[in-house]
FIMI-75293 format. One record per residue (C-alpha): residue in one letter; x, y, z. Coordinates in steps of 0.1 Angstrom, whole numbers, padded with zeros to 4 digits, always signed. Layout:
! residues N
AXYZ...
! end
This chain:
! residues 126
X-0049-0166-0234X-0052-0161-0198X-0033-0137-0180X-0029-0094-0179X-0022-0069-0206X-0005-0040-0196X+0000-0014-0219X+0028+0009-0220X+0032+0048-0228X+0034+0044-0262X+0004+0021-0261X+0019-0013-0266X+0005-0043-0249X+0020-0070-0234X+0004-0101-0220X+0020-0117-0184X+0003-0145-0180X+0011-0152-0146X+0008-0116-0129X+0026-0106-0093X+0031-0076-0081X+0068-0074-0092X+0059-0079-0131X+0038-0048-0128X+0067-0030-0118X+0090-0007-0138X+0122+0009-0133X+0107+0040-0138X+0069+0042-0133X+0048+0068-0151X+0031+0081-0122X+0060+0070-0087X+0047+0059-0057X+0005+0067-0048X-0020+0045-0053X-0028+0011-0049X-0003-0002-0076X+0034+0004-0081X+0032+0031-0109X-0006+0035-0109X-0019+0070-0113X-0024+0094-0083X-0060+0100-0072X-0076+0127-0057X-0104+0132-0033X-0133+0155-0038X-0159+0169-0016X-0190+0169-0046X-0207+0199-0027X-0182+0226-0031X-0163+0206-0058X-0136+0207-0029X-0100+0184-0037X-0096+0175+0000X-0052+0175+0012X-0051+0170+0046X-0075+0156+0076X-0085+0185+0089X-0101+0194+0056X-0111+0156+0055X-0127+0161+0091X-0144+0193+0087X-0167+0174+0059X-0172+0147+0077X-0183+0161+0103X-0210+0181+0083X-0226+0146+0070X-0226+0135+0104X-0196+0117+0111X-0174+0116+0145X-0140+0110+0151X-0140+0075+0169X-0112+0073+0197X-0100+0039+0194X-0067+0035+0221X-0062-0002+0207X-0056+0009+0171X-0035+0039+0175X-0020+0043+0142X-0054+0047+0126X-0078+0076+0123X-0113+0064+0125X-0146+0079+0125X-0183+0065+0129X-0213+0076+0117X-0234+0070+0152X-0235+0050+0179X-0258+0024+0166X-0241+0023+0132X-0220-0003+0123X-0201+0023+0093X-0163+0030+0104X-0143+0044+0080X-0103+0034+0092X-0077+0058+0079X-0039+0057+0079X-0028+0083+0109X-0007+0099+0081X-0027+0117+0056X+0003+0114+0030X+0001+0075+0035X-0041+0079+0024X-0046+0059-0004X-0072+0053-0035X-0083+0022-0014X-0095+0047+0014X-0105+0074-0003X-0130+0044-0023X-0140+0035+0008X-0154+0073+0020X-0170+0072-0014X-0188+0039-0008X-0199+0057+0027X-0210+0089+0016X-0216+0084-0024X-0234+0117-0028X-0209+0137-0010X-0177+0124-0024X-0158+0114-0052X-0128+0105-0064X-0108+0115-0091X-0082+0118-0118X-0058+0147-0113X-0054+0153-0149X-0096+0158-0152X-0100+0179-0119
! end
C-alpha cells in the first residue's frame, strides 16, 4: 500500500494513495493557516541562549547580529530580508519582508545556520 496516512483528531487513519495538496486539506483544520501545510501545527522560534521565543525581526535581528550575522541590502530582491554571515561566506539566510508571513521552512533554515543557537519548536511544549 503505497500512499499517506493521515490521522485525524480522534486518531483514525486514513490512507490517500495519491497525495496533493488539496487531499490534505480540511474544512476546518486543527491548527488554520501557519506552517508549511494547510492545517499543520504552528511553530515557534527559539533563541537556545536565553531560551528566547523570537516574534518579530527586530528581536530576530538583534540575535543575529550577536552570532555575527549582517543585514545584506539586496535592491533586486526587495521583498526579502536577507542577512550574510561575512563577506567571503556563501551562508544567506532569505526571509519573507513580513515577519507574520515567516514560516517553519525559514525558521529550519536559521536552525541549519546557527544549530547551537536556535531551535524550533512546538508551542504546546515551549
Amino acid at each position: 500500500m503505497a500512499g499517506v496516512w493521515i490521522f485525524d483528531k480522534n486518531g483514525v487513519a486514513r490512507l490517500i494513495s495519491n497525495p496533493t495538496r488539496e487531499s490534505f486539506e480540511e474544512k476546518h483544520p486543527t491548527y488554520p493557516g501557519t506552517s508549511t501545510a494547510p492545517g499543520a501545527r504552528p511553530r515557534l522560534l527559539v533563541y537556545l541562549p536565553t531560551n528566547q521565543v523570537i516574534r518579530s525581526y527586530s528581536e530576530l535581528e538583534q540575535r543575529l547580529a550577536e552570532i555575527g550575522w549582517t543585514r545584506y541590502n539586496n535592491s533586486s530582491q526587495p521583498d526579502l530580508l536577507q542577512f550574510h554571515k561575512s563577506e567571503n561566506s556563501a551562508h544567506l539566510i532569505s526571509l519573507p519582508k513580513n515577519f507574520a508571513n515567516l514560516r517553519s521552512l525559514h525558521m529550519y533554515d536559521i536552525v541549519v545556520k546557527n544549530r547551537s543557537f536556535f531551535e524550533v519548536r512546538d508551542p504546546s511544549v515551549t
